[in-house]
C-alpha positions as CSV (number, residue, x, y, z in Angstrom):
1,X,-47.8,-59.7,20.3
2,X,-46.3,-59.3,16.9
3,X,-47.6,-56.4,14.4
4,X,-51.4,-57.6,12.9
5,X,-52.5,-57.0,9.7
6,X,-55.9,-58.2,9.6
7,X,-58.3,-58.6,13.5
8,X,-60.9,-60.7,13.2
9,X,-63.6,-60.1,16.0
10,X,-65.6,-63.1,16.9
11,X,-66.3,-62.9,20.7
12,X,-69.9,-64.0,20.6
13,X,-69.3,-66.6,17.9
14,X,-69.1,-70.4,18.7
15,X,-67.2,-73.4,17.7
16,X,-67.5,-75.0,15.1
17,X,-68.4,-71.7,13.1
18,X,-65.8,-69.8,14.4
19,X,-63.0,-72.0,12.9
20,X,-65.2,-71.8,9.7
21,X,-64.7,-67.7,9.3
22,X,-61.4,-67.9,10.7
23,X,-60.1,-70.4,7.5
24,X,-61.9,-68.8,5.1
25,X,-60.1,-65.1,6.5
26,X,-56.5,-67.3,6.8
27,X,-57.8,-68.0,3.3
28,X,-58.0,-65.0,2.0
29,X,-54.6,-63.5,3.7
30,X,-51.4,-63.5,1.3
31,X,-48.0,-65.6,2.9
32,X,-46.3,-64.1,5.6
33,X,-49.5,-61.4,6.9
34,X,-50.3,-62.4,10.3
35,X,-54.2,-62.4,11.5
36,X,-55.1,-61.4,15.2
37,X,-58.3,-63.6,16.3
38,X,-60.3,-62.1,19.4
39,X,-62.8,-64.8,21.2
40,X,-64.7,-65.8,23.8
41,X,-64.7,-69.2,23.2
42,X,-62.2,-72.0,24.7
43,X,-62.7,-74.5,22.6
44,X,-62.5,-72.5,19.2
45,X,-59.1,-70.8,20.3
46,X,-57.3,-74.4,21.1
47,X,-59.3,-76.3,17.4
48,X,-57.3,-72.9,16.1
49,X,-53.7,-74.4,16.3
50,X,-55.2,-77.5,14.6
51,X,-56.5,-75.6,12.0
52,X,-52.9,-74.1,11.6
53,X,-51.6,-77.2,10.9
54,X,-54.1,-77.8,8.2
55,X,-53.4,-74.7,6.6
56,X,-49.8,-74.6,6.7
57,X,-50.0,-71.3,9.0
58,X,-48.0,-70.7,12.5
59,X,-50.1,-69.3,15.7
60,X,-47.5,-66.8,16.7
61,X,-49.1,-66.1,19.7
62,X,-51.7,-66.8,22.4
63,X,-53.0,-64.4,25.3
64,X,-55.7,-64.6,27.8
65,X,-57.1,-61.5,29.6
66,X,-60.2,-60.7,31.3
67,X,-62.4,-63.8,29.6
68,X,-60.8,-62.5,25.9
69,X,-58.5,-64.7,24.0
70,X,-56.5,-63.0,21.7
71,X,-54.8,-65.4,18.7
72,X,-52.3,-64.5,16.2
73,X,-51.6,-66.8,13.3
74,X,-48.9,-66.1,10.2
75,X,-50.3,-67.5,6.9
């Protein structure tokens, strides 16, 4: 995992929401941060490299431990 600069927390959030406060904190990041997302939910982490492509951000990197996805995306 690269260095964050921003974690977003949203374990007991679900999809389609959790894409919704993961824009709108991509959003609000200046080019070039990078933004560590922590879920619970499958299908929220994989609609988040879609979301990337909407937003002109990279996922830098993708981990799975224990139930916990961890996502990092470069804005």
């Amino acid at each position: 995992m690269v260095r964050s600069d921003k974690t977003l927390e949203i374990r007991g959030v679900l999809s389609p929401r959790a894409e919704t406060i993961a824009m709108k904190t991509l959003t609000a990041l200046t080019p070039g941060e990078v933004l560590t997302i922590i879920t619970r939910d499958v299908a929220a982490s994989e609609k988040l490299l879609f979301l990337c492509g909407n937003l002109g951000c990279v996922m830098v990197d993708k981990k799975e431990e224990g139930g916990t996805i961890s996502v990092q995306i470069r804005r």
